[in-house]
VEXDREN-2710 file (C-alpha; in Angstrom, 1 decimal):
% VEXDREN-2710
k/r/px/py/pz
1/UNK/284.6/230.9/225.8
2/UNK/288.1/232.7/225.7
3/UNK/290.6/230.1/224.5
4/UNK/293.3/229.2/227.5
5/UNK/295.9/226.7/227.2
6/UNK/293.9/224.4/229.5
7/UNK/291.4/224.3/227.0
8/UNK/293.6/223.1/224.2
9/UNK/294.8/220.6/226.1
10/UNK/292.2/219.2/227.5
11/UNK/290.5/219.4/224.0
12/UNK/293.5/217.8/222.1
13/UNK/293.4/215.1/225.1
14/UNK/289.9/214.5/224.3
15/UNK/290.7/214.3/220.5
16/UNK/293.7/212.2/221.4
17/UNK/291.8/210.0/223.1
18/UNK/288.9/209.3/220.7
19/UNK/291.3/208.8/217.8
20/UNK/292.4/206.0/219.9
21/UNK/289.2/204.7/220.5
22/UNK/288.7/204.5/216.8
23/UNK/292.0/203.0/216.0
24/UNK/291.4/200.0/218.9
25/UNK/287.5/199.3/218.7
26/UNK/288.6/196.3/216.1
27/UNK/290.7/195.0/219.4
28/UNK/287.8/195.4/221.6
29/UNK/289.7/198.0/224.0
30/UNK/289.4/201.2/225.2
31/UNK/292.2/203.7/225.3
32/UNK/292.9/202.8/229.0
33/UNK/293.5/199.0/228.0
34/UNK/295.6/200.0/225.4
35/UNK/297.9/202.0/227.6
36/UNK/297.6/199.4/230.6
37/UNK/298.6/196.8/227.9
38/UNK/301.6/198.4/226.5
39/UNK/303.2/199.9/230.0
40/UNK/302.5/196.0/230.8
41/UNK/304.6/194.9/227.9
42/UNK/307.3/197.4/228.1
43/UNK/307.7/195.9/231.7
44/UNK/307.5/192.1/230.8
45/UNK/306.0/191.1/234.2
46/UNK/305.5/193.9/236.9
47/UNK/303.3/194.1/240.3
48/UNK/300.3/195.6/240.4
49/UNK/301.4/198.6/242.6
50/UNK/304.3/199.3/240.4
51/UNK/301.8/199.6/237.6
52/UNK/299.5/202.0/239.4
53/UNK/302.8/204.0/239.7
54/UNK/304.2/204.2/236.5
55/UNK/300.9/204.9/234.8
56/UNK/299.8/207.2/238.2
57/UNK/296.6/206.1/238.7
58/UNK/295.2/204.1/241.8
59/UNK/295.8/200.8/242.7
60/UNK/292.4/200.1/243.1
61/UNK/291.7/201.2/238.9
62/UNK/294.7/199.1/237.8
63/UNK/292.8/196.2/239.6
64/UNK/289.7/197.0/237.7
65/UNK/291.2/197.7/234.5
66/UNK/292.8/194.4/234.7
67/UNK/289.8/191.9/235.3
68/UNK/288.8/192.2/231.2
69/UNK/291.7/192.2/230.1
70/UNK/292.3/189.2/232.4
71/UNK/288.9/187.4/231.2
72/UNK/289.9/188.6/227.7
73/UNK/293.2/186.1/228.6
74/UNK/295.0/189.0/227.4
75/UNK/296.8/189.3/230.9
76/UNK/297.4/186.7/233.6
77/UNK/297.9/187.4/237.3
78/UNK/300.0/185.3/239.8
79/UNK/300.8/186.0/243.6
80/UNK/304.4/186.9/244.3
81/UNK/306.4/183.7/245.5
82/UNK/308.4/185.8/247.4
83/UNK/306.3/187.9/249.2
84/UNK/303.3/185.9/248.7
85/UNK/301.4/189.3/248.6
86/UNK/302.4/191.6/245.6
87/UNK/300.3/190.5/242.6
88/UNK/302.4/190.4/239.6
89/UNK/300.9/191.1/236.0
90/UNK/302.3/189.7/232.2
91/UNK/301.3/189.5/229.3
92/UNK/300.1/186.1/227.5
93/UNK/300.3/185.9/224.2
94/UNK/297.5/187.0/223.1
95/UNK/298.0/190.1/224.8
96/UNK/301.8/190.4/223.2
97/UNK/299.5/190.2/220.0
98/UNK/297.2/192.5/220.8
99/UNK/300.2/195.1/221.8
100/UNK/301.5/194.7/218.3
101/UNK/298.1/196.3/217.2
102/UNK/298.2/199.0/219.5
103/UNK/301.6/200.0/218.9
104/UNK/300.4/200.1/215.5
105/UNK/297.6/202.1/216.1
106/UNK/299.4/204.4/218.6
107/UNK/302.2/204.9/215.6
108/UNK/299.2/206.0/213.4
109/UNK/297.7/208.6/215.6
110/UNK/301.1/209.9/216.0
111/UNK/301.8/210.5/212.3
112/UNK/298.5/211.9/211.9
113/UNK/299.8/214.5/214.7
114/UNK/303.1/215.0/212.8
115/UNK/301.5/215.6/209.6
116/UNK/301.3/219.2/209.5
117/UNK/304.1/220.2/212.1
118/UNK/307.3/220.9/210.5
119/UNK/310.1/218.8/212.1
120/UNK/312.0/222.4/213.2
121/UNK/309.1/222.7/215.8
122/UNK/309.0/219.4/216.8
123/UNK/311.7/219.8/219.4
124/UNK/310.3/223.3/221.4
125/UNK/306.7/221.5/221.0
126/UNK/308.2/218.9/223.7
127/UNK/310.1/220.8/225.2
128/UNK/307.2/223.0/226.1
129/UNK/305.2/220.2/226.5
130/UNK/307.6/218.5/229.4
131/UNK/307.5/222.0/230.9
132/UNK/304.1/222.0/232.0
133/UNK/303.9/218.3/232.9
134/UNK/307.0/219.5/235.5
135/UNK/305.1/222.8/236.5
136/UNK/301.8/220.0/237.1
137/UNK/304.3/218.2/239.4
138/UNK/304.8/215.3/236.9
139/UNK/307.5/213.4/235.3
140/UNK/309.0/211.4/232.6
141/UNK/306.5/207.8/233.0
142/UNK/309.3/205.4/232.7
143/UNK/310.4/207.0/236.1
144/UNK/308.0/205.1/237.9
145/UNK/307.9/207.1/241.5
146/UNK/306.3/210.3/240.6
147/UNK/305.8/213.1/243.4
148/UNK/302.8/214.7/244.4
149/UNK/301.2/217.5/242.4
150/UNK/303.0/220.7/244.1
151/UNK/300.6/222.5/246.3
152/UNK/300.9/226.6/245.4
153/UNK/300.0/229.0/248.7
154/UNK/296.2/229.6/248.5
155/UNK/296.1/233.3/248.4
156/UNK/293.7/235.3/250.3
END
């Protein structure tokens, strides 16, 4: 198979992703949790649909993802006094615990990335990096309202 930059990335994902695996099986959690849990923290309390948003997946998969991690009592949900429909997710503390390992964990795999790239390429690395999450339609996370993927003209 002729190497593309797809390829890479979705192999580096892949790689990515089972390093975490590895570093979080002591915790019990999957890469998703991890990330659910720590965009969770970073927030402090944050609905449901706001969640879905930042980490731009559906509302119906943030739901699922958080029933574990709910019977795990690593989360805990409560309906929105105001609107008395948003459901708004925190941590408890067991799950502010459990971030502390993941954060851990993430800051690992990261040096393990970082071991053999010079610091002079770090910055064109991201920079390139944030270039084809824009061309893919996407943006910085902490943005929280990310557009659609662009459609490109079907040719033919």
């Amino acid at each position: 198979m002729k190497k593309t930059l797809l390829h890479i990335l979705i192999h580096n994902g892949r790689l990515i992703e089972r390093a975490l695996e590895e570093e979080l099986a002591p915790e019990g959690l999957h890469h998703g949790q991890g990330r659910i849990l720590l965009n969770i923290g970073s927030a402090g309390a944050i609905t449901q649909a706001d969640l879905a948003r930042l980490m731009d997946i559906k509302p119906a998969t943030v739901t699922n993802m958080l029933k574990p991690l709910e019977k795990k009592r690593l989360v805990k949900r409560k309906l929105d006094a105001k609107t008395n429909r948003a459901v708004i997710v925190s941590l408890t503390a067991k799950g502010e615990s459990a971030c502390v390992q993941i954060k851990s964990a993430w800051n690992r795999i990261e040096e393990r990335m970082r071991e053999d790239l010079p610091e002079t390429e770090m910055g064109a690395l991201f920079q390139t990096l944030e270039t084809i999450r824009g061309a893919l339609g996407g943006k910085e996370p902490t943005d929280r309202k990310e557009p659609k993927p662009r459609s490109h003209p079907q040719s033919g």
